[in-house]
C-alpha positions in Angstrom: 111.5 157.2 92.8 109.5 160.5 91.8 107.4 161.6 94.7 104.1 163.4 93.2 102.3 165.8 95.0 98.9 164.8 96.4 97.3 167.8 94.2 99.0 166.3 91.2 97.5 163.3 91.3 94.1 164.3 92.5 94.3 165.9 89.5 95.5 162.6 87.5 92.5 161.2 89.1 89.9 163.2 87.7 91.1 163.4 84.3 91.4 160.0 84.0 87.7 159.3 85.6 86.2 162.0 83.4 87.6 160.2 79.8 85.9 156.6 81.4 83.1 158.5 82.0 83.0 160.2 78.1 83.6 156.8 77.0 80.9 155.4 79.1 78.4 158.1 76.9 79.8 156.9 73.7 79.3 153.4 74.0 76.0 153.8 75.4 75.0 156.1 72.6 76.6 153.8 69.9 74.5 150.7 71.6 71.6 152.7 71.6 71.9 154.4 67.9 72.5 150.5 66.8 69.1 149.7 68.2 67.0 152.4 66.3 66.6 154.2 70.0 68.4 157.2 68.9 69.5 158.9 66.0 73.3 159.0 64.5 75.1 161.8 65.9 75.9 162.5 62.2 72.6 163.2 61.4 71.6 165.0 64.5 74.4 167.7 63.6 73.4 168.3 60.2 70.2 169.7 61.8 72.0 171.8 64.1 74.5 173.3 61.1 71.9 174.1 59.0 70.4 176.2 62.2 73.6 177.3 62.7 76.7 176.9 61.0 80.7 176.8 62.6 82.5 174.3 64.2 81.7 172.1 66.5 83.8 172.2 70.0 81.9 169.6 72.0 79.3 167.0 72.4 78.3 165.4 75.5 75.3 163.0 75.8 73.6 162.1 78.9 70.4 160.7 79.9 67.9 162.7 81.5 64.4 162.9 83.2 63.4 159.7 80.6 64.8 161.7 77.3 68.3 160.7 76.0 69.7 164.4 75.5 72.8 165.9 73.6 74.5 168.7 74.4 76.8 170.3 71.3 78.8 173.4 71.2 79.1 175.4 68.1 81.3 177.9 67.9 80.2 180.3 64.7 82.6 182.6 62.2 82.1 185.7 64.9 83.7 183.7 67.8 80.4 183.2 69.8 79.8 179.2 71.3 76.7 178.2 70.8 74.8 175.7 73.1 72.2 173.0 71.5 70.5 170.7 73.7 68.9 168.2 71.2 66.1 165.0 71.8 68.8 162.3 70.7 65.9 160.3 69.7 63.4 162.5 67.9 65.9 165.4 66.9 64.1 168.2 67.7 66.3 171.0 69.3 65.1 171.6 72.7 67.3 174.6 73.6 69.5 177.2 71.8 71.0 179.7 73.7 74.7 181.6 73.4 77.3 180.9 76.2 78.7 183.7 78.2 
């Protein structure tokens, strides 16, 4: 039997609570894009690409102070990562600021 160290799988751990967790966002954004709460993710980006173009890196949504929120990276043809936070449900871009 392999013995792991304890760092090792602290780190298995975490990884493995952080994809439930991204899942968890998912399915509560699908459930709530379903019911006409929110808007399609789809639709939401083609707001922010037309704002600013490049590739998308990430998207994380969350629910906060009453307003379902997402967050998307974009990362534009000079290399700079862009940071939208966008009303999931109304689409208006609350905050657009470059990363560090």
């Amino acid at each position: 039997m392999i013995k792991l160290p304890a760092f090792f799988l602290a780190l298995l751990f975490l990884m493995a609570t952080s994809l439930l967790l991204a899942d968890e966002g998912y399915q509560e954004a699908r459930l709530l894009t379903e019911s006409g709460h929110i808007l399609p993710l789809q639709e939401l980006l083609q707001v922010i690409q037309a704002e600013q173009s490049g590739r998308v890196l990430e998207v994380e949504f969350e629910h906060k102070d009453g307003l379902y929120l997402y967050e998307i990276e974009i990362l534009d043809k000079q290399g700079a990562v862009w940071e939208f936070k966008v009303d999931a449900a109304s689409g208006e871009i609350l905050k657009r600021e470059l990363e560090d």
